[in-house]
N, C-alpha and C positions, 0 to 999 in steps of 0.2 A: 490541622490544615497546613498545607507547607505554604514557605514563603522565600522571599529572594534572603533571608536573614540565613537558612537553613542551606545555602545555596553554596556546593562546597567547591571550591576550584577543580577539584580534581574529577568532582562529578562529567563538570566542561571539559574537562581533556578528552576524555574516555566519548562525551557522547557526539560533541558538536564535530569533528570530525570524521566522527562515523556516520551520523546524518547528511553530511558533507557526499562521504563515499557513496550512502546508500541510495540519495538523489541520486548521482553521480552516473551511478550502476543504472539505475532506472528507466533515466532518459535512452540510455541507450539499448539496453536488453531484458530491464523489467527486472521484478524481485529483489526491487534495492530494501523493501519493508522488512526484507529479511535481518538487512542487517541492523536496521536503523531498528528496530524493535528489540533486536538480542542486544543491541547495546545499551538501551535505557535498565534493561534486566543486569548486563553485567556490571555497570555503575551504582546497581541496589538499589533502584528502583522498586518497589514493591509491583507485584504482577498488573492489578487494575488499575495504579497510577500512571506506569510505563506502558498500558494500551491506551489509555484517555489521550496521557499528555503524546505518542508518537503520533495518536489521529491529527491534533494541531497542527504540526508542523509537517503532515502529511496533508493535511487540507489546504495548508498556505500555500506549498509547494506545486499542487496538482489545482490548486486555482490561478494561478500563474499557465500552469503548463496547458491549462484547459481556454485558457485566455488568450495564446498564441494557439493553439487552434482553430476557435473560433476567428480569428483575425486574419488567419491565412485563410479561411473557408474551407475547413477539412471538418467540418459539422455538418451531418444529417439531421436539420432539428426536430423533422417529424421521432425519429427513430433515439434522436439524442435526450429528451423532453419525457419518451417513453421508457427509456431505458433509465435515468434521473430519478423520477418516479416511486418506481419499483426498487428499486436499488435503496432510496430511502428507507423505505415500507421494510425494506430485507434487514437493512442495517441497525435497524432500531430496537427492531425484534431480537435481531444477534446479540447487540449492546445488551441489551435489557435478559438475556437468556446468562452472559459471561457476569455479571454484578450478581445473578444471586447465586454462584459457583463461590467456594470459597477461595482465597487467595492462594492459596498452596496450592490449589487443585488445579488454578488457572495456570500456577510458574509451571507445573508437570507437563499441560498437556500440550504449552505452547513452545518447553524445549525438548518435547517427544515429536512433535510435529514440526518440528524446525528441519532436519533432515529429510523426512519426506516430503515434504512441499520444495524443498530448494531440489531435490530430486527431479519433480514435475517441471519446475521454472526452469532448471538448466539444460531439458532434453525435450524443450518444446518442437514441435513439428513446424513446417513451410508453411505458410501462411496460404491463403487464398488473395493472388493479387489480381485478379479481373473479375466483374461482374456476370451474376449465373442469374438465368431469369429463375425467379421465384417467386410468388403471390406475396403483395405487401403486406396483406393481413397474417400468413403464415408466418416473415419475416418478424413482424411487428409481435407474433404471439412467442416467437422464439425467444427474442430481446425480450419480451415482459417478464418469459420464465426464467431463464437464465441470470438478468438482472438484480430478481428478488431472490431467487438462490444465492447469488455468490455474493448479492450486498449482506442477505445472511452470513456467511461467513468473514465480511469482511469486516460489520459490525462484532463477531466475535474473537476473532482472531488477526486476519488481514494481510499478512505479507504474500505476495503470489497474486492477489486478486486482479491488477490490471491483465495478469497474462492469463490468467485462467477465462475472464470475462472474453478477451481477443478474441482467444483460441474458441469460446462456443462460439462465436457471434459470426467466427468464421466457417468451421467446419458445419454447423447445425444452419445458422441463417444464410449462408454462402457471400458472406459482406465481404469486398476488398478490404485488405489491412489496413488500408489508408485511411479509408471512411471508419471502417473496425475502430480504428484508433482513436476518430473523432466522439464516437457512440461512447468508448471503455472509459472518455476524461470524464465527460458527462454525468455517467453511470458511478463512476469512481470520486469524481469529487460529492457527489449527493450522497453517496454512501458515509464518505468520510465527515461530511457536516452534521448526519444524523449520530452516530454514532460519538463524534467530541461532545453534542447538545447533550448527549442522553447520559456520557460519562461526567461531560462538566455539574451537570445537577445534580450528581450526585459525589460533588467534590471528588473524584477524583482524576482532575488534572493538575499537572505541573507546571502553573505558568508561565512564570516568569522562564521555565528551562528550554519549556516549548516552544517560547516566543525567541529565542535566542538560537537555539537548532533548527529552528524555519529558518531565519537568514543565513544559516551554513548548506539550508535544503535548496534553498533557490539556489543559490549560487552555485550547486552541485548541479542542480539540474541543466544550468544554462551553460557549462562550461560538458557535460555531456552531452547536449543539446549539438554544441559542436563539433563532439568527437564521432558524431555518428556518421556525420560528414568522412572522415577519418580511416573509416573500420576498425573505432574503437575494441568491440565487440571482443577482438582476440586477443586483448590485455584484458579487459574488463573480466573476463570470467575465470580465468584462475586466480586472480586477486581477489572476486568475491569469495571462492570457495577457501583462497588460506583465510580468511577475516572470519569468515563462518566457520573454520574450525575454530582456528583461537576461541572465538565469542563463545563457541558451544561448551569448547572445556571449561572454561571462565566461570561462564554458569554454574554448569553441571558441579563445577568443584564447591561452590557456594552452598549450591546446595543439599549435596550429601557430606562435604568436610566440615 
């Protein structure tokens, strides 16, 4: 079992300002899981510990972010509650499908999958930003499906997920972004709570690491929070992609040298 004894300084260089970055990235253009997961991996993290413990500080951070949501009133709660849910229901299943893979198999498939997904997250499409009449019930069965889909994947894997979840909610349900966004914290942090429950029972989170890179997550998130204001966006993403190569070689090099 780890603990704060086994807690090596240099593990916190490496992750807490990448967790930092990977809010950071988030707030503003999404797919900061990206980074904030390849860094718990290039610190040596083992594969199923470094998914448990990034859900942590991934769930502290998007409960905050989902709390200024709710507070501005950019929550749907028929649609948000619905999407919550299912997304649970998804993530558990996921959780529970990546725990009986074996660890090696999980570092492979989540640094082969690491350039494809940041593929997807960095060549996302326009959003839908006005309201398309649609039947609430059709809306509401999209969000169900959709929800328990990608809360599947985000209990197995997870980086990408808030934008993937947007993107259906918009192009299949025709949600403005806005509201979109409210649904995807919802749907996102339910996910993320199911999947830390279902990896903490089974010991593998890093707590005390986790607990310490949520306070570099918030504060990433709230200082992007501001840059969006900005037009962050057009630094943020070639910054992510040098970080996501570094992080990738990193890896890669661990694991076949």
């Amino acid at each position: 079992m780890l603990s704060f004894a086994t807690l090596e300084p240099m593990t916190l260089l490496i992750v807490c300002p990448l967790v930092f970055l990977a809010m950071l990235v988030d707030a503003i253009s999404g797919g900061g899981g990206l980074i904030s997961l390849t860094a718990y991996l290039a610190a040596g993290i083992p594969a199923h510990v470094a998914l448990g413990t990034n859900k942590l500080s991934s769930a502290i951070a998007t409960l905050v972010a989902t709390g200024r949501f709710i507070a501005n009133g950019f929550v749907n709660f028929k649609l948000g509650v619905l999407a919550a849910v299912f997304a649970l229901l998804g993530s558990f299943l996921g959780a529970k499908i990546a725990l009986s893979v074996p660890d090696g198999v999980i570092q492979m498939i989540m640094v082969f999958a690491l350039p494809v997904v940041a593929f997807f997250v960095l060549r996302k499409k326009v959003l839908v930003d006005v309201a398309t009449d649609i039947p609430f019930k059709k809306q509401a069965a999209i969000v169900a499906l959709f929800s328990f889909l990608i809360g599947g994947y985000d209990g197995f894997y997870g980086p990408g997920t808030g934008t993937f979840m947007l993107i259906a909610f918009s192009a299949a349900a025709k949600i403005p972004s806005k509201e979109g966004s409210g649904i995807v914290k919802c749907a996102n942090l339910a996910s993320n709570v199911a999947a830390l429950i279902t990896f903490a029972l089974n010991g593998m989170v890093y707590w005390e690491l986790g607990l310490i890179a949520a306070i570099f997550g918030v504060v990433g998130s709230y200082v992007g929070s501001g840059l969006v204001l900005k037009d962050g966006s057009k630094v943020i993403r070639p910054v992510m992609l040098i970080v996501l190569a570094i992080l990738f070689v990193k890896v890669l090099s661990d694991i076949f040298l």
